[in-house]
Each structure stands twice: as structure tokens, then as C-alpha cells.
N, C-alpha and C positions, 0 to 999 in steps of 0.2 A: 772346883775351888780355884779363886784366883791367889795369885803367888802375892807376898808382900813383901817391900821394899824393906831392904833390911841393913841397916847403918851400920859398915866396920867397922871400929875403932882403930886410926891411923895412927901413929906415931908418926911427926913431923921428920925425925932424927934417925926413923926406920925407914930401909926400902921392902921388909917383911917380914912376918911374922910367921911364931910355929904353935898350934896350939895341940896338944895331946889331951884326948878326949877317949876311956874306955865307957862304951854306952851298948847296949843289946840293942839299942836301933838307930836311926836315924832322924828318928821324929816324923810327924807327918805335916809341920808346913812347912810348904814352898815358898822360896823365899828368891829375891833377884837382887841384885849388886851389882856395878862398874868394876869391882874387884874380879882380880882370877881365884879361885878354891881348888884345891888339890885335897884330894883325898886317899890316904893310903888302907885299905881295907888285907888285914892279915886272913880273915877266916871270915865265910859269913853267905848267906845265899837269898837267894830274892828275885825279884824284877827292878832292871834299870831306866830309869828314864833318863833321856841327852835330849835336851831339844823336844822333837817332835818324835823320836823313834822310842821306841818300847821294845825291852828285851828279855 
């Protein structure tokens, strides 16, 4: 599956935003941005993908 570009919503007057999301997953599309994403996971197990490496 290819990844699909996917529009942040900016704010002009912002240099970032926080958004708080409790969800049981992550969803399954991939998705790509010029933005940075930070994600904070308290609890939860799986397979990670970064890039090209799988974990």
C-alpha cells in the first residue's frame, strides 16, 4: 500500500500544535507530511515501522 499525502492543518499565528487522541490503534493508512509528528505511546505493543526498518 502506498502512503498518502496528508494536509496538517497550520495555523499561521502557531509555531505547534498538541493534539490528544485516546484510540486502541493507530489506524492502518500511511500517510506522509513535511511536518515533524511526535508521538507519545503510554501502554501498547505491536510492530514498529521508521522508514525502512521494522521492529
Amino acid at each position: 500500500m502506498k502512503p498518502l499525502f496528508h494536509k496538517v492543518p497550520v495555523k499561521l499565528e502557531s509555531s505547534f500544535s498538541i493534539r490528544h487522541d485516546i484510540k486502541p490503534n493507530f489506524g492502518t493508512i500511511w500517510h506522509y507530511h513535511p511536518e515533524i509528528e511526535l508521538h507519545y505511546v503510554i501502554q501498547g505493543e505491536g510492530v514498529r515501522f521508521i522508514g525502512d526498518n521494522i521492529s
